[in-house]
N, C-alpha and C positions, 0 to 999 in steps of 0.2 A: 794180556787182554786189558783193553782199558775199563773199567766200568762204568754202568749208568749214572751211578753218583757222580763220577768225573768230570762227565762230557757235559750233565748238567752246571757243575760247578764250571767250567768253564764257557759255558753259554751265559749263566749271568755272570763271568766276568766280562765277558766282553759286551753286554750289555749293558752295565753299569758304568764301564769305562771310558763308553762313548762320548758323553760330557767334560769327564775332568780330563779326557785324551784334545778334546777339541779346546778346552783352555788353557789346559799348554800350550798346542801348538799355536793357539792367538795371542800367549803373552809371549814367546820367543819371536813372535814376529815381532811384536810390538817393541819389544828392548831389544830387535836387531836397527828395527830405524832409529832408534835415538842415537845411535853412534854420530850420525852426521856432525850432531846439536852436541856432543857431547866434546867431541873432538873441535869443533869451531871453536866453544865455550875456552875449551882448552890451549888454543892456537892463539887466541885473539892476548889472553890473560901473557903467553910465550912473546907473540911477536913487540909487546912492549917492552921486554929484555932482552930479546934478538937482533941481528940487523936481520939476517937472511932468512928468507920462506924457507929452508930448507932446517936450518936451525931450530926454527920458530914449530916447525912441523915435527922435526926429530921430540922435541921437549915435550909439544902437544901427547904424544901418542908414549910417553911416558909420566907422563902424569897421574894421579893418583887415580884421577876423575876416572881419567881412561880406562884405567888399568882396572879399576870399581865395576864400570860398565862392562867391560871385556870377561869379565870373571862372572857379571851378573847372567851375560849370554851365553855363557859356555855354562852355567849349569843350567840353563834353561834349556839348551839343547837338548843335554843330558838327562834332562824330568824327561821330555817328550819323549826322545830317543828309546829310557826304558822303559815309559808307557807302552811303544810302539814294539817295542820285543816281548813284552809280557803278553801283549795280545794275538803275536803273530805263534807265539807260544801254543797259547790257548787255541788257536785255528789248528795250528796243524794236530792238536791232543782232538780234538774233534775231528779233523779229515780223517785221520786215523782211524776211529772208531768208525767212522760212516765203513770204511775199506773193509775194516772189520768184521761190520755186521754184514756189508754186500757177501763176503766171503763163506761166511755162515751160511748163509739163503743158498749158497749157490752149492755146498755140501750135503 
């Protein structure tokens, strides 16, 4: 059985989460579009020691920048993503109890 301390402990989690769960998900977006800028930045600095686009593009998307930005969005993912499990956590420890207590009433 779950208890009432629980279900309240998990109702203000996920009340309080709401905030710092919606600024993650705004700054992953936000440092998923800088890649464009980040990898131009990258290509432009390449193609002055490249002949080929291809060349120039290979180096870009190895470059540190890159590789900086790519690691910065991948744990930004990651912050969101285990926001978004800790919460869906806390739902279901609450549906549960809701079942729970239906189940009760109906015994």
């Amino acid at each position: 059985m779950i208890t009432e301390d629980r279900v309240e402990k998990s109702i203000r989690y996920m009340a309080e989460s709401d905030e710092g769960f919606a600024y993650a998900h705004a700054k992953a977006k936000a440092i998923e579009k800088e890649e464009k800028i980040v990898k131009a930045q990258a290509f432009i600095n390449a193609k002055r020691l490249h002949d080929t686009v291809a060349e120039a593009n290979a180096v870009a998307e190895s470059s540190q920048e890159y590789k900086d930005w790519k690691e910065r969005w991948e744990n930004s993912l990651a912050d969101v993503k285990l926001l978004e499990n800790k919460r869906e956590t806390e739902k279901v420890i609450w549906e549960t109890w809701r079942t729970e207590q239906a189940n009760l009433r109906n015994t």
